[in-house]
N, C-alpha and C positions, 0 to 999 in steps of 0.2 A: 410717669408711665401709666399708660391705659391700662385698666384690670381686662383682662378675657374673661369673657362669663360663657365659658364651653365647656360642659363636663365631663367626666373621664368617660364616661361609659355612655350612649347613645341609643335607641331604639333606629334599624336602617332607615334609611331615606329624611333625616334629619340632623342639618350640619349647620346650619344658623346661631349667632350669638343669641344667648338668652337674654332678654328686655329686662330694666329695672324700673318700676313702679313706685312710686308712694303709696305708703300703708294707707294713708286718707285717701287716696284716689280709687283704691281696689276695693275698700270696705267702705263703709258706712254705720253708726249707731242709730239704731233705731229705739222708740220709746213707744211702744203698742201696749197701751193698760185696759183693761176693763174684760178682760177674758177669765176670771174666776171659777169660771163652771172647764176650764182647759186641766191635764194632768201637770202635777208640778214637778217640772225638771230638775237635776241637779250635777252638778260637774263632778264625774267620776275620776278614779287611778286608771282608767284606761284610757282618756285621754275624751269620753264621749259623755253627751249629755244624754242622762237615764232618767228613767219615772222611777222618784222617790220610791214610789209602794214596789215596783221591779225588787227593789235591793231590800227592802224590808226596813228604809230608812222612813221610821216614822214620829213627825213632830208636829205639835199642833201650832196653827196658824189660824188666824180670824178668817172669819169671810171676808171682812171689811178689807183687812189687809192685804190678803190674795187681790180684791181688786188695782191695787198697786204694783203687783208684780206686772215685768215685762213680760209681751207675746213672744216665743220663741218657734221659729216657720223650721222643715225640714231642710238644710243645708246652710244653717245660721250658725256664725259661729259665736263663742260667746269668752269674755275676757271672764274671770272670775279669780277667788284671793288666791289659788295655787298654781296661775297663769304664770310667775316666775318661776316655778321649775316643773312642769308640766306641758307649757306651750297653751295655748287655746284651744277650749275645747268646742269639738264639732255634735253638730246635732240630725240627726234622722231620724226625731222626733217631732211631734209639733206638743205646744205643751207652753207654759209661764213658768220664771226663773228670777228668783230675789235680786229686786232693784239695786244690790249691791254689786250685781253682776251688770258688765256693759253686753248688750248684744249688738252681735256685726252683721249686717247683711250685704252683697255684693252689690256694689251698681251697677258691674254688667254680668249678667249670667250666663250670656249667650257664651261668651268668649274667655270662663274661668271656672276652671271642672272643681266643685265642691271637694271632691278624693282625693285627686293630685295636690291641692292647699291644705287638706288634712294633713297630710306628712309634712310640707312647708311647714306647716304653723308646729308642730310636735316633737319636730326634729332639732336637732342639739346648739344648732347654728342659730338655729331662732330664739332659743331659749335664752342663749347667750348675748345675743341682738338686746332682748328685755333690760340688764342690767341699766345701764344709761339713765333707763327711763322706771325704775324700777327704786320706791321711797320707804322708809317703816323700818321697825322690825322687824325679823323670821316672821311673829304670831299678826303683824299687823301691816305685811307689808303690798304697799299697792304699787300701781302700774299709770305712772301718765299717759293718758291716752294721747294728750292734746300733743304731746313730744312724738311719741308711737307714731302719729298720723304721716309723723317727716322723714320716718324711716323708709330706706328703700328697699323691694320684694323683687329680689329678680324670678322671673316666670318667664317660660316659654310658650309657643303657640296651641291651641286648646285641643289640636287632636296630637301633639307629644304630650300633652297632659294629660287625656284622656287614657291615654296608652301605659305612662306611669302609674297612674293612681290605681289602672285596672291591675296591675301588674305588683303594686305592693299590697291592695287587698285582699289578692291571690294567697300571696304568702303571709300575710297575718291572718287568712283564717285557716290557712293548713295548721300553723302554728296555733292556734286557740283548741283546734282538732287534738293536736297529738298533746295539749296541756291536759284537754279532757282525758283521753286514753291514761296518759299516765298518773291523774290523780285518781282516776279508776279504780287503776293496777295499786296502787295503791294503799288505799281505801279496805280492798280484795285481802293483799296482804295484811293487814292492820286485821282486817275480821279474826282469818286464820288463825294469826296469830292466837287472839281470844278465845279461840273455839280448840283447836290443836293442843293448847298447855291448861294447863289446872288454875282454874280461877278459886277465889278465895278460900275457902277452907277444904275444899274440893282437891281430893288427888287421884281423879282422874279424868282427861280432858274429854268433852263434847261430841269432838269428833277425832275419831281414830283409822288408822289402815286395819284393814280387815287383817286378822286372828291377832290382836292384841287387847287384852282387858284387862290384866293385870294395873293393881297402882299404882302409883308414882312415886319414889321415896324423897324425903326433905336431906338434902346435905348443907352441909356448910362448906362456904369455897374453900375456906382452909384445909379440909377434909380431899378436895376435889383436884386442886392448884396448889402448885407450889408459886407464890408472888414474888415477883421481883419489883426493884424499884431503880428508874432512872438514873445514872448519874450525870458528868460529865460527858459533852459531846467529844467524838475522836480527833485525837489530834490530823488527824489527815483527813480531811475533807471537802469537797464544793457545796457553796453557799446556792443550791439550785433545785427546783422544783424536778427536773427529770436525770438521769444517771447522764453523767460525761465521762468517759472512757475506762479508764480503769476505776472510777468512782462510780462502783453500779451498785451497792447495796444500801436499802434505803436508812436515814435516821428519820425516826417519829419522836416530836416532841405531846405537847399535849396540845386536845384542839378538836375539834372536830372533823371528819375525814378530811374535808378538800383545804384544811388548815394546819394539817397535823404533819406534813412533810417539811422537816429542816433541813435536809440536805442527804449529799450521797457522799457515803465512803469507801473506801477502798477495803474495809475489811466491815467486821460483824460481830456482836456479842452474843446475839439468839440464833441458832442454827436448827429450829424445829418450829410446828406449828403452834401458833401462839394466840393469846386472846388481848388487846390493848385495850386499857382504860386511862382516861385522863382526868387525873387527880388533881390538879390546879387548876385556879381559873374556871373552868372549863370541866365539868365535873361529869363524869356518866361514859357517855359514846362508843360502848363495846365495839371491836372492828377486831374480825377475823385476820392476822398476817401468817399470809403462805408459804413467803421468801426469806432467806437470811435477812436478819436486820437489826440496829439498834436502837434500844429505846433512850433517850434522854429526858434532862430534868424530872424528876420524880414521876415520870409518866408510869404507871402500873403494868406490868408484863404478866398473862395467866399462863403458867405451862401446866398442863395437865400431866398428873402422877399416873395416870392410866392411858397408856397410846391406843385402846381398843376404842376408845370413847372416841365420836365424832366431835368434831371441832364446829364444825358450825352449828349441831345440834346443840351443843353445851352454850357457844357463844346466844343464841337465842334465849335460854334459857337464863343466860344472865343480863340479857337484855328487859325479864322482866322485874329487876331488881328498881327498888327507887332509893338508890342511895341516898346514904347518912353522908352528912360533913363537917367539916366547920363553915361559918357563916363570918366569923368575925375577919374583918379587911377581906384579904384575895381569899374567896372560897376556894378548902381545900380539905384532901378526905388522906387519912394514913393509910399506913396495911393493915394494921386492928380495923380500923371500922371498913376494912372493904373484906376483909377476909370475917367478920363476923357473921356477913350477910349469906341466907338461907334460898337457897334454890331447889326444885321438884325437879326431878330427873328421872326419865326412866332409867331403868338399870339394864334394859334390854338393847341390845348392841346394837342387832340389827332394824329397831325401830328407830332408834337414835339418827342410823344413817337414812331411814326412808325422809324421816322430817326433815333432816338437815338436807338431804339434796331436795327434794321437792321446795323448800322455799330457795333453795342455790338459782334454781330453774327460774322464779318468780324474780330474785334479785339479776339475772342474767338478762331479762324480759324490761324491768326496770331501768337497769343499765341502755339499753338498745333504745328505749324510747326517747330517755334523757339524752342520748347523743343524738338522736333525730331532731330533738326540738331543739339543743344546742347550734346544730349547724343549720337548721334555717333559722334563729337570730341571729348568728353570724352572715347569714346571707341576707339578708334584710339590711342588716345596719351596713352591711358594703354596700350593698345598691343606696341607700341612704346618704352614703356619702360620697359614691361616685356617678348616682344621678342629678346628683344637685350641685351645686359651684361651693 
Protein backbone atom coordinates (compact mmCIF):
# COMPACT_ATOMS: atom_id res chain seq x y z
CA UNK A 1 0.00 0.00 0.00
CA UNK A 2 1.26 3.51 -1.12
CA UNK A 3 2.48 5.82 2.01
CA UNK A 4 0.46 9.43 1.70
CA UNK A 5 2.82 11.95 2.26
CA UNK A 6 0.12 14.67 3.39
CA UNK A 7 0.37 16.31 6.65
CA UNK A 8 -1.86 16.88 9.34
CA UNK A 9 -1.86 20.43 9.46
CA UNK A 10 -1.52 22.57 6.09
CA UNK A 11 -0.82 26.42 5.45
CA UNK A 12 -4.29 27.38 3.00
CA UNK A 13 -4.18 27.13 -0.47
CA UNK A 14 -1.90 23.97 -0.34
CA UNK A 15 -3.26 20.31 -0.72
CA UNK A 16 -0.58 18.41 -2.94
CA UNK A 17 1.29 15.15 -1.91
CA UNK A 18 4.67 15.96 -0.60
CA UNK A 19 7.58 14.78 -3.09
CA UNK A 20 10.44 12.33 -1.99
CA UNK A 21 13.99 13.21 -2.85
CA UNK A 22 17.30 11.55 -2.50
CA UNK A 23 19.48 12.85 0.09
CA UNK A 24 22.36 12.82 -2.69
CA UNK A 25 20.20 14.47 -5.17
CA UNK A 26 19.06 17.50 -2.76
CA UNK A 27 22.70 18.08 -1.10
CA UNK A 28 25.87 17.82 -2.28
CA UNK A 29 29.54 17.69 -0.41
CA UNK A 30 31.67 20.20 -1.05
CA UNK A 31 35.59 20.48 -0.46
CA UNK A 32 36.68 24.41 -0.58
CA UNK A 33 40.22 24.69 1.24
CA UNK A 34 42.53 27.33 1.16
CA UNK A 35 40.33 30.10 3.22
CA UNK A 36 42.46 30.44 6.49
CA UNK A 37 42.26 34.04 6.93
CA UNK A 38 37.76 33.01 7.09
CA UNK A 39 36.39 32.78 11.03
CA UNK A 40 36.41 29.24 12.24
CA UNK A 41 32.93 27.60 12.62
CA UNK A 42 31.93 25.05 14.86
CA UNK A 43 28.65 22.86 15.46
CA UNK A 44 26.69 24.03 18.28
CA UNK A 45 23.72 22.52 21.07
CA UNK A 46 21.53 24.66 19.10
CA UNK A 47 21.45 22.98 16.24
CA UNK A 48 23.68 26.09 14.17
CA UNK A 49 27.09 26.72 13.08
CA UNK A 50 28.87 29.44 15.36
CA UNK A 51 32.32 31.36 15.33
CA UNK A 52 34.31 29.63 17.77
CA UNK A 53 35.42 33.12 19.44
CA UNK A 54 31.16 33.88 19.70
CA UNK A 55 31.10 31.10 22.35
CA UNK A 56 34.42 31.79 24.02
CA UNK A 57 35.39 28.27 22.47
CA UNK A 58 39.17 28.83 22.27
CA UNK A 59 41.84 26.33 20.79
CA UNK A 60 44.90 26.60 19.05
CA UNK A 61 45.28 25.42 15.44
CA UNK A 62 48.19 26.06 12.95
CA UNK A 63 48.00 28.13 10.21
CA UNK A 64 49.18 25.43 8.09
CA UNK A 65 46.30 23.39 9.26
CA UNK A 66 43.50 25.96 9.02
CA UNK A 67 44.48 25.90 5.31
CA UNK A 68 42.93 22.43 5.34
CA UNK A 69 39.75 23.27 6.81
CA UNK A 70 36.70 23.28 4.67
CA UNK A 71 34.90 26.60 3.22
CA UNK A 72 31.54 26.89 4.89
CA UNK A 73 29.08 29.48 2.56
CA UNK A 74 25.73 30.95 4.55
CA UNK A 75 23.04 28.30 4.15
CA UNK A 76 25.48 25.24 4.15
CA UNK A 77 24.64 22.66 6.10
CA UNK A 78 27.24 20.68 7.69
CA UNK A 79 27.30 16.66 8.88
CA UNK A 80 29.51 16.74 12.04
CA UNK A 81 30.24 13.89 15.16
CA UNK A 82 26.94 14.90 17.02
CA UNK A 83 24.91 14.69 13.70
CA UNK A 84 23.29 11.39 15.31
CA UNK A 85 21.46 12.87 17.87
CA UNK A 86 21.38 16.55 16.90
CA UNK A 87 20.46 16.33 13.17
CA UNK A 88 22.60 18.57 10.84
CA UNK A 89 23.69 21.58 11.60
CA UNK A 90 22.75 24.72 9.60
CA UNK A 91 24.97 27.76 9.02
CA UNK A 92 24.23 31.57 8.41
CA UNK A 93 27.55 32.11 8.76
CA UNK A 94 30.36 31.99 6.19
CA UNK A 95 33.48 30.97 7.92
CA UNK A 96 35.84 27.16 7.69
CA UNK A 97 35.07 24.04 9.72
CA UNK A 98 37.37 20.78 10.56
CA UNK A 99 37.86 18.51 7.75
CA UNK A 100 36.17 15.98 10.01
CA UNK A 101 33.15 17.69 9.38
CA UNK A 102 31.27 16.80 5.73
CA UNK A 103 29.85 20.00 4.37
CA UNK A 104 26.58 20.05 2.24
CA UNK A 105 25.54 22.47 -0.02
CA UNK A 106 22.20 22.43 -2.13
CA UNK A 107 22.24 21.88 -5.89
CA UNK A 108 19.23 23.73 -6.37
CA UNK A 109 18.72 26.76 -4.42
CA UNK A 110 16.18 28.28 -6.34
CA UNK A 111 13.69 25.72 -5.44
CA UNK A 112 14.77 24.43 -1.50
CA UNK A 113 14.35 27.21 1.36
CA UNK A 114 17.52 26.73 3.52
CA UNK A 115 14.77 27.38 6.95
CA UNK A 116 12.14 25.10 6.07
CA UNK A 117 15.38 22.08 5.68
CA UNK A 118 16.75 23.49 8.97
CA UNK A 119 13.81 21.85 10.80
CA UNK A 120 13.87 18.86 8.28
CA UNK A 121 17.29 18.02 9.01
CA UNK A 122 16.88 18.84 13.29
CA UNK A 123 13.82 17.18 13.74
CA UNK A 124 13.16 13.80 15.51
CA UNK A 125 12.25 11.89 12.41
CA UNK A 126 15.44 12.74 10.78
CA UNK A 127 17.42 11.89 13.47
CA UNK A 128 16.03 8.64 13.72
CA UNK A 129 16.34 8.22 9.59
CA UNK A 130 20.48 8.54 10.83
CA UNK A 131 20.58 5.17 12.80
CA UNK A 132 20.88 2.75 9.65
CA UNK A 133 23.53 4.75 8.48
CA UNK A 134 25.04 5.58 11.67
CA UNK A 135 28.82 3.29 12.73
CA UNK A 136 31.23 3.68 16.30
CA UNK A 137 30.85 4.06 19.49
CA UNK A 138 28.73 6.86 21.59
CA UNK A 139 32.44 8.82 21.68
CA UNK A 140 33.29 7.79 18.09
CA UNK A 141 30.50 7.51 16.23
CA UNK A 142 30.01 8.48 12.55
CA UNK A 143 27.60 8.79 9.96
CA UNK A 144 27.87 7.13 6.22
CA UNK A 145 27.40 9.45 4.00
CA UNK A 146 27.68 7.35 0.94
CA UNK A 147 24.39 5.25 2.58
CA UNK A 148 22.79 8.83 3.70
CA UNK A 149 22.97 9.82 -0.08
CA UNK A 150 20.09 6.87 -0.73
CA UNK A 151 17.94 8.18 1.78
CA UNK A 152 14.70 9.75 0.82
CA UNK A 153 13.72 13.64 2.04
CA UNK A 154 10.28 14.17 1.48
CA UNK A 155 9.83 18.18 0.88
CA UNK A 156 7.12 20.12 -0.53
CA UNK A 157 7.01 23.09 -3.06
CA UNK A 158 9.44 26.10 -2.24
CA UNK A 159 6.71 28.81 -1.34
CA UNK A 160 4.92 25.98 1.46
CA UNK A 161 8.45 25.79 2.47
CA UNK A 162 9.03 29.18 2.65
CA UNK A 163 5.93 29.60 4.55
CA UNK A 164 6.92 26.94 7.16
CA UNK A 165 10.35 27.71 7.81
CA UNK A 166 9.10 31.49 8.21
CA UNK A 167 6.61 30.37 10.48
CA UNK A 168 8.84 28.15 12.83
CA UNK A 169 11.48 30.75 13.14
CA UNK A 170 8.74 32.87 14.24
CA UNK A 171 8.42 30.73 17.15
CA UNK A 172 12.01 29.76 18.08
CA UNK A 173 12.86 33.21 18.31
CA UNK A 174 9.77 34.21 20.60
CA UNK A 175 11.10 31.30 22.53
CA UNK A 176 14.87 32.25 22.79
CA UNK A 177 13.02 35.75 23.76
CA UNK A 178 11.12 34.61 26.87
CA UNK A 179 14.57 32.04 27.58
CA UNK A 180 16.35 35.37 27.85
CA UNK A 181 13.46 37.12 30.20
CA UNK A 182 13.44 34.37 32.19
CA UNK A 183 17.09 33.70 32.97
CA UNK A 184 17.05 37.41 33.57
CA UNK A 185 14.44 37.14 36.18
CA UNK A 186 16.39 34.92 37.36
CA UNK A 187 19.72 35.91 37.63
CA UNK A 188 17.63 39.19 39.42
CA UNK A 189 16.48 36.84 42.04
CA UNK A 190 19.70 35.06 42.58
CA UNK A 191 21.37 38.81 43.20
CA UNK A 192 18.54 39.46 45.81
CA UNK A 193 18.87 36.90 47.30
CA UNK A 194 22.82 37.84 48.05
CA UNK A 195 22.23 41.28 48.82
CA UNK A 196 18.56 40.75 50.94
CA UNK A 197 20.26 37.99 53.68
CA UNK A 198 23.65 38.25 55.55
CA UNK A 199 26.49 37.01 53.70
CA UNK A 200 29.39 35.68 55.64
CA UNK A 201 30.20 36.84 58.86
CA UNK A 202 27.91 39.67 58.31
CA UNK A 203 24.42 39.91 60.14
CA UNK A 204 22.89 42.26 58.55
CA UNK A 205 21.84 42.19 54.93
CA UNK A 206 22.92 44.88 52.11
CA UNK A 207 19.89 45.77 51.27
CA UNK A 208 16.96 46.23 53.37
CA UNK A 209 13.01 47.75 53.29
CA UNK A 210 13.17 50.89 54.79
CA UNK A 211 12.95 51.33 58.82
CA UNK A 212 14.65 48.02 59.52
CA UNK A 213 18.45 48.03 60.91
CA UNK A 214 18.29 45.91 63.54
CA UNK A 215 20.63 42.38 63.17
CA UNK A 216 19.93 39.37 62.35
CA UNK A 217 20.11 36.54 65.03
CA UNK A 218 21.83 32.93 64.19
CA UNK A 219 19.43 30.01 65.16
CA UNK A 220 19.60 26.48 64.84
CA UNK A 221 16.85 24.68 62.93
CA UNK A 222 16.26 22.52 65.78
CA UNK A 223 15.58 25.65 67.88
CA UNK A 224 13.30 26.87 64.84
CA UNK A 225 11.49 23.38 63.38
CA UNK A 226 10.14 20.70 64.81
CA UNK A 227 11.56 17.73 61.81
CA UNK A 228 9.91 15.13 60.88
CA UNK A 229 10.91 12.21 58.94
CA UNK A 230 9.21 10.23 56.04
CA UNK A 231 7.70 7.01 56.42
CA UNK A 232 5.72 4.56 54.74
CA UNK A 233 3.54 5.63 51.77
CA UNK A 234 -0.59 5.47 52.46
CA UNK A 235 -2.08 2.63 52.09
CA UNK A 236 -4.69 4.23 49.80
CA UNK A 237 -3.54 5.79 47.01
CA UNK A 238 -3.00 6.64 42.96
CA UNK A 239 0.07 6.03 41.46
CA UNK A 240 -0.27 9.67 39.56
CA UNK A 241 1.28 12.91 38.89
CA UNK A 242 -2.22 15.13 39.38
CA UNK A 243 -5.19 14.46 42.14
CA UNK A 244 -7.94 11.85 40.89
CA UNK A 245 -10.95 12.15 42.69
CA UNK A 246 -11.26 11.52 45.97
CA UNK A 247 -7.32 11.13 45.82
CA UNK A 248 -6.60 14.92 46.10
CA UNK A 249 -3.86 15.31 48.73
CA UNK A 250 -0.53 15.28 47.48
CA UNK A 251 2.39 12.52 48.61
CA UNK A 252 6.13 14.01 48.32
CA UNK A 253 8.78 11.58 48.23
CA UNK A 254 12.39 13.08 47.84
CA UNK A 255 13.59 14.72 44.55
CA UNK A 256 13.65 17.75 43.37
CA UNK A 257 10.27 19.91 42.66
CA UNK A 258 9.03 18.63 39.41
CA UNK A 259 10.29 15.00 40.70
CA UNK A 260 9.18 14.93 44.08
CA UNK A 261 5.40 14.11 43.57
CA UNK A 262 4.62 10.23 44.25
CA UNK A 263 1.18 10.27 44.12
CA UNK A 264 -2.33 11.34 45.76
CA UNK A 265 -4.25 10.21 48.64
CA UNK A 266 -7.07 10.22 49.89
CA UNK A 267 -6.12 11.49 53.32
CA UNK A 268 -2.89 13.34 54.86
CA UNK A 269 -0.33 13.17 57.67
CA UNK A 270 0.75 17.14 57.58
CA UNK A 271 -2.25 19.47 57.92
CA UNK A 272 -0.19 23.05 58.35
CA UNK A 273 2.30 24.91 56.46
CA UNK A 274 5.47 23.14 55.95
CA UNK A 275 9.10 23.46 54.76
CA UNK A 276 10.21 19.91 52.56
CA UNK A 277 13.68 18.80 52.28
CA UNK A 278 15.09 15.82 50.57
CA UNK A 279 17.28 13.77 52.36
CA UNK A 280 18.08 10.83 49.93
CA UNK A 281 19.51 10.66 46.84
CA UNK A 282 18.71 13.85 46.15
CA UNK A 283 20.03 16.11 49.06
CA UNK A 284 18.93 20.04 49.63
CA UNK A 285 15.76 21.50 47.58
CA UNK A 286 13.76 23.39 50.23
CA UNK A 287 10.13 23.77 48.83
CA UNK A 288 7.56 25.62 50.62
CA UNK A 289 4.03 22.99 51.00
CA UNK A 290 0.80 24.97 51.47
CA UNK A 291 -1.71 22.21 51.23
CA UNK A 292 -2.28 19.04 53.38
CA UNK A 293 0.04 16.50 52.40
CA UNK A 294 2.28 13.47 53.09
CA UNK A 295 5.75 13.26 53.10
CA UNK A 296 7.29 9.81 52.32
CA UNK A 297 10.52 7.75 52.53
CA UNK A 298 12.64 9.67 54.80
CA UNK A 299 11.89 12.87 53.03
CA UNK A 300 12.48 15.63 55.86
CA UNK A 301 9.30 17.74 56.87
CA UNK A 302 10.11 21.60 58.74
CA UNK A 303 7.17 22.62 60.84
CA UNK A 304 7.73 25.67 62.47
CA UNK A 305 7.24 25.91 66.55
CA UNK A 306 6.30 29.54 65.84
CA UNK A 307 3.07 30.16 63.39
CA UNK A 308 3.98 34.23 63.65
CA UNK A 309 7.20 33.31 61.49
CA UNK A 310 6.66 33.58 57.70
CA UNK A 311 6.98 30.46 55.84
CA UNK A 312 8.59 31.40 52.87
CA UNK A 313 10.66 33.88 54.73
CA UNK A 314 12.17 31.13 56.75
CA UNK A 315 12.15 28.57 53.73
CA UNK A 316 14.70 31.17 51.95
CA UNK A 317 16.54 31.44 54.73
CA UNK A 318 17.27 27.79 54.63
CA UNK A 319 17.73 27.76 51.23
CA UNK A 320 20.94 29.32 52.12
CA UNK A 321 22.02 26.40 54.00
CA UNK A 322 24.91 24.09 52.16
CA UNK A 323 24.15 20.96 53.63
CA UNK A 324 26.15 18.29 55.46
CA UNK A 325 25.57 14.51 54.45
CA UNK A 326 26.83 11.24 53.91
CA UNK A 327 28.56 10.58 50.76
CA UNK A 328 29.17 6.91 51.08
CA UNK A 329 26.93 4.76 48.31
CA UNK A 330 23.23 6.60 48.04
CA UNK A 331 23.96 10.13 49.54
CA UNK A 332 22.04 10.72 52.47
CA UNK A 333 21.66 13.37 55.29
CA UNK A 334 19.82 12.45 59.05
CA UNK A 335 17.82 14.76 61.43
CA UNK A 336 21.10 15.42 63.45
CA UNK A 337 22.89 16.76 60.67
CA UNK A 338 20.08 18.76 59.09
CA UNK A 339 18.70 20.00 62.45
CA UNK A 340 22.37 21.11 63.42
CA UNK A 341 22.48 23.50 60.66
CA UNK A 342 22.55 27.43 61.59
CA UNK A 343 20.52 29.90 59.90
CA UNK A 344 20.38 34.20 60.26
CA UNK A 345 16.92 35.18 60.74
CA UNK A 346 15.33 38.15 61.65
CA UNK A 347 13.30 38.00 64.55
CA UNK A 348 11.14 40.84 63.24
CA UNK A 349 7.77 39.53 61.96
CA UNK A 350 6.78 41.96 59.99
CA UNK A 351 10.05 42.19 57.89
CA UNK A 352 10.02 38.35 57.59
CA UNK A 353 6.59 38.82 55.76
CA UNK A 354 7.82 41.86 53.59
CA UNK A 355 10.81 39.44 52.19
CA UNK A 356 9.03 36.55 51.97
CA UNK A 357 6.15 37.98 49.81
CA UNK A 358 8.35 40.22 47.63
CA UNK A 359 10.30 37.22 46.53
CA UNK A 360 6.53 35.15 46.36
CA UNK A 361 5.81 38.00 43.62
CA UNK A 362 9.26 37.26 41.80
CA UNK A 363 8.69 33.43 42.17
CA UNK A 364 4.95 34.05 40.82
CA UNK A 365 6.71 36.18 37.72
CA UNK A 366 8.91 33.10 37.30
CA UNK A 367 6.31 30.69 37.27
CA UNK A 368 4.30 32.78 34.48
CA UNK A 369 7.25 32.95 32.20
CA UNK A 370 8.28 29.32 32.60
CA UNK A 371 4.71 28.43 31.52
CA UNK A 372 5.06 30.75 28.46
CA UNK A 373 8.08 29.25 27.15
CA UNK A 374 6.65 25.78 28.17
CA UNK A 375 3.68 26.28 25.75
CA UNK A 376 5.32 27.50 22.95
CA UNK A 377 7.81 24.29 22.89
CA UNK A 378 4.75 22.56 23.06
CA UNK A 379 3.64 24.48 20.02
CA UNK A 380 6.62 24.12 18.19
CA UNK A 381 7.20 20.44 18.55
CA UNK A 382 3.23 19.88 17.38
CA UNK A 383 3.69 21.91 14.39
CA UNK A 384 6.82 19.71 14.00
CA UNK A 385 5.14 17.02 13.86
CA UNK A 386 2.08 17.79 12.16
CA UNK A 387 3.77 19.91 9.44
CA UNK A 388 5.79 17.26 8.49
CA UNK A 389 4.83 13.47 7.39
Amino acid sequence: MKKVLVPRVRFKGFSEELKEEKFGELLFRINEKGYEFLDTLTASKSGEMLKRKSINYHIQVAKESLKNYNRVLKNDFVLHLSTYESGLAYSKEIGITSPAYDVLRFFDKNNNDPIFFKYVFSNKKFINSLVPFTYGLRQGKSINLEELNKSLIEKTNISEQQKIGKLLDQISNLISLEEIKLNKLKQLKETLLQKMFPEGNSKTPRIRFKWFSKEWKEEKLDDIFKVITGGEPPKNYKNSKHPVGKYKYPIYSNGQEANAIWGFSDNYSINTEAITISSIGTIGFPVVRKMFFTPIIRLKTLLPYNKNMNINFLNLSVSQINFSFNQAGIPSMNSNQLKDNIILISRNFSEQQKIGDFFCKIDTLINLYQSKLNKLKQIKEALLQKMFV
